[in-house]
Structure formats: C-alpha cells, structure tokens
C-alpha positions as a LaTeX table, in Angstrom:
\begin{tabular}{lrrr}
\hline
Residue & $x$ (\AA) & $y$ (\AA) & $z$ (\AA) \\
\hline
Unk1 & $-43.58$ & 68.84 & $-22.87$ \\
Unk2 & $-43.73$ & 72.20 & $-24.32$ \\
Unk3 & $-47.04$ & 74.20 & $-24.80$ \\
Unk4 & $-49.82$ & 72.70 & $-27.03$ \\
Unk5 & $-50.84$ & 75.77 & $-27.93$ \\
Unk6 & $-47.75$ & 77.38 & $-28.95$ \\
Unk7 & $-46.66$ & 75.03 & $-31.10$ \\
Unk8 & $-49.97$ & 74.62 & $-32.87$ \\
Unk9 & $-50.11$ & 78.12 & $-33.23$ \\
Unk10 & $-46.43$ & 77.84 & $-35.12$ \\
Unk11 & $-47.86$ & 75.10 & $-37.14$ \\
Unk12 & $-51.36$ & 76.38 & $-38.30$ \\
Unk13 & $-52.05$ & 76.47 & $-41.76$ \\
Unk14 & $-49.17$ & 75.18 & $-42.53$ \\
Unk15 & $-49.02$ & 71.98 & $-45.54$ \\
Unk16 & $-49.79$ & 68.43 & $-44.50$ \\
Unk17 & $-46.18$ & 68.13 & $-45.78$ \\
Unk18 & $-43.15$ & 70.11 & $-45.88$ \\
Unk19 & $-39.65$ & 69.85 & $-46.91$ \\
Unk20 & $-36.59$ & 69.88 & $-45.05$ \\
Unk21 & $-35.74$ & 74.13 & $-46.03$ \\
Unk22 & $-39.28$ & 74.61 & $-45.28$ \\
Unk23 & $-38.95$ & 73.01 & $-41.78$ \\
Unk24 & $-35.52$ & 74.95 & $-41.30$ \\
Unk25 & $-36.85$ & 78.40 & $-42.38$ \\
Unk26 & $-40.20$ & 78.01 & $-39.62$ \\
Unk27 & $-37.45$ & 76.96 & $-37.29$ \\
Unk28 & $-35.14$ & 79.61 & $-38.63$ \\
Unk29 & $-32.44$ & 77.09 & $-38.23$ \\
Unk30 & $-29.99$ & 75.47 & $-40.96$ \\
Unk31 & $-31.21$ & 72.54 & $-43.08$ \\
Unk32 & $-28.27$ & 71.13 & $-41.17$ \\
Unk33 & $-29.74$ & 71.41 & $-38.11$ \\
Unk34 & $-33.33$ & 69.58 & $-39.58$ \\
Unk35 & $-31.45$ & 66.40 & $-40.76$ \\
Unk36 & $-29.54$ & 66.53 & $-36.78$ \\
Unk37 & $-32.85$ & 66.43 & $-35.52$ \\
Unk38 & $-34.07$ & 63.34 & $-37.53$ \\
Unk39 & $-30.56$ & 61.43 & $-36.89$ \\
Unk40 & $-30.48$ & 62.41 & $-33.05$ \\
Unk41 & $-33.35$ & 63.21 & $-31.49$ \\
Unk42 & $-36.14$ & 61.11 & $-33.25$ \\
Unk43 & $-37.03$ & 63.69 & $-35.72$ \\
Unk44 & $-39.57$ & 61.35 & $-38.47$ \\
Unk45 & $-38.13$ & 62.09 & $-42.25$ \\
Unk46 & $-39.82$ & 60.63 & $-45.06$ \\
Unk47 & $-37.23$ & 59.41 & $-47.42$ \\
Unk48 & $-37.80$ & 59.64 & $-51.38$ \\
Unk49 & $-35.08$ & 58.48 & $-53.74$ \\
Unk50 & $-32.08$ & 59.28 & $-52.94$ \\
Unk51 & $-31.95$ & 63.24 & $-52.41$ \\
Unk52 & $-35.80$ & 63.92 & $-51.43$ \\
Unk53 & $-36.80$ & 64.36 & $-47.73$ \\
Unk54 & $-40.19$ & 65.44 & $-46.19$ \\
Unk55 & $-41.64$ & 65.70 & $-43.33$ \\
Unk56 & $-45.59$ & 65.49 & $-42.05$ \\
Unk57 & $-46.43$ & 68.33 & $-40.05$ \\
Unk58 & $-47.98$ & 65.61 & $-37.81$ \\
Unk59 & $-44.76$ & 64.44 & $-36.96$ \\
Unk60 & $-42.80$ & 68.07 & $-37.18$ \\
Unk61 & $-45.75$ & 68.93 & $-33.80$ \\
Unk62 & $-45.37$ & 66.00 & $-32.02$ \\
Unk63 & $-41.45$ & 66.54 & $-32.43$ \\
Unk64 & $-41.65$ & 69.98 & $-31.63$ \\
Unk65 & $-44.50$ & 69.20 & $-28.70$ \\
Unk66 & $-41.70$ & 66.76 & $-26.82$ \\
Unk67 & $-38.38$ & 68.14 & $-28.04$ \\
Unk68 & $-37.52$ & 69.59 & $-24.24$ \\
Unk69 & $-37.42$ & 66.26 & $-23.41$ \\
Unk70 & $-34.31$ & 65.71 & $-25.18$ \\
Unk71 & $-30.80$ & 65.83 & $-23.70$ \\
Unk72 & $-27.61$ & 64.84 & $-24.65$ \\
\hline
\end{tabular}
C-alpha cells in the first residue's frame, strides 16, 4: 500500500470529479495510460455516452493508495 499521506497530499483540493486528461496531467502520464489503468488494473471510470469518461477522486486515491499492489 503506498503512503496515505502522500497520495492525499497529491489529491487535495482537487474536484470531486475529474476527467480522464485531468487524471493524466496530475499523473503526468498519457490519457493512454489512464484508460490502461481502468482496463487492467481496476482503475473505476464512469462512463457517459459514448465518448465521456470521469473519474471520482474517491476512486482515483484508493487506486492510487493500492496501485503497488499490482503486477503483471
């Protein structure tokens, strides 16, 4: 589990909500990368119509809070 602290440090005052390029820029990964996440590792995406995808911070921290845990 990675640090509590750090991640809600990376997440304060942040939006209840955020969108995939918001997500990728905090992570300073590719959009790419975000949608990987969701598909392989558990990553919750909130689906609207058929090009909209956001994600609740609550589930971007407790992604972040277990991602170490993830191996291929």
């Amino acid at each position: 589990m990675n640090d509590k602290r750090a991640v809600d440090a990376l997440l304060q005052d942040l939006p209840e909500v955020l969108t995939v390029a918001e997500v990728a820029e905090l992570m300073r990964v590719d959009a790419s990368t975000v949608g990987q996440w969701a598909k392989d590792y558990g990553l919750t995406v909130i689906t609207i119509g058929p090009r909209t995808r956001r994600i609740r911070l609550e589930d971007l921290r407790e992604f972040l809070l277990h991602s170490d845990e993830h191996h291929d």
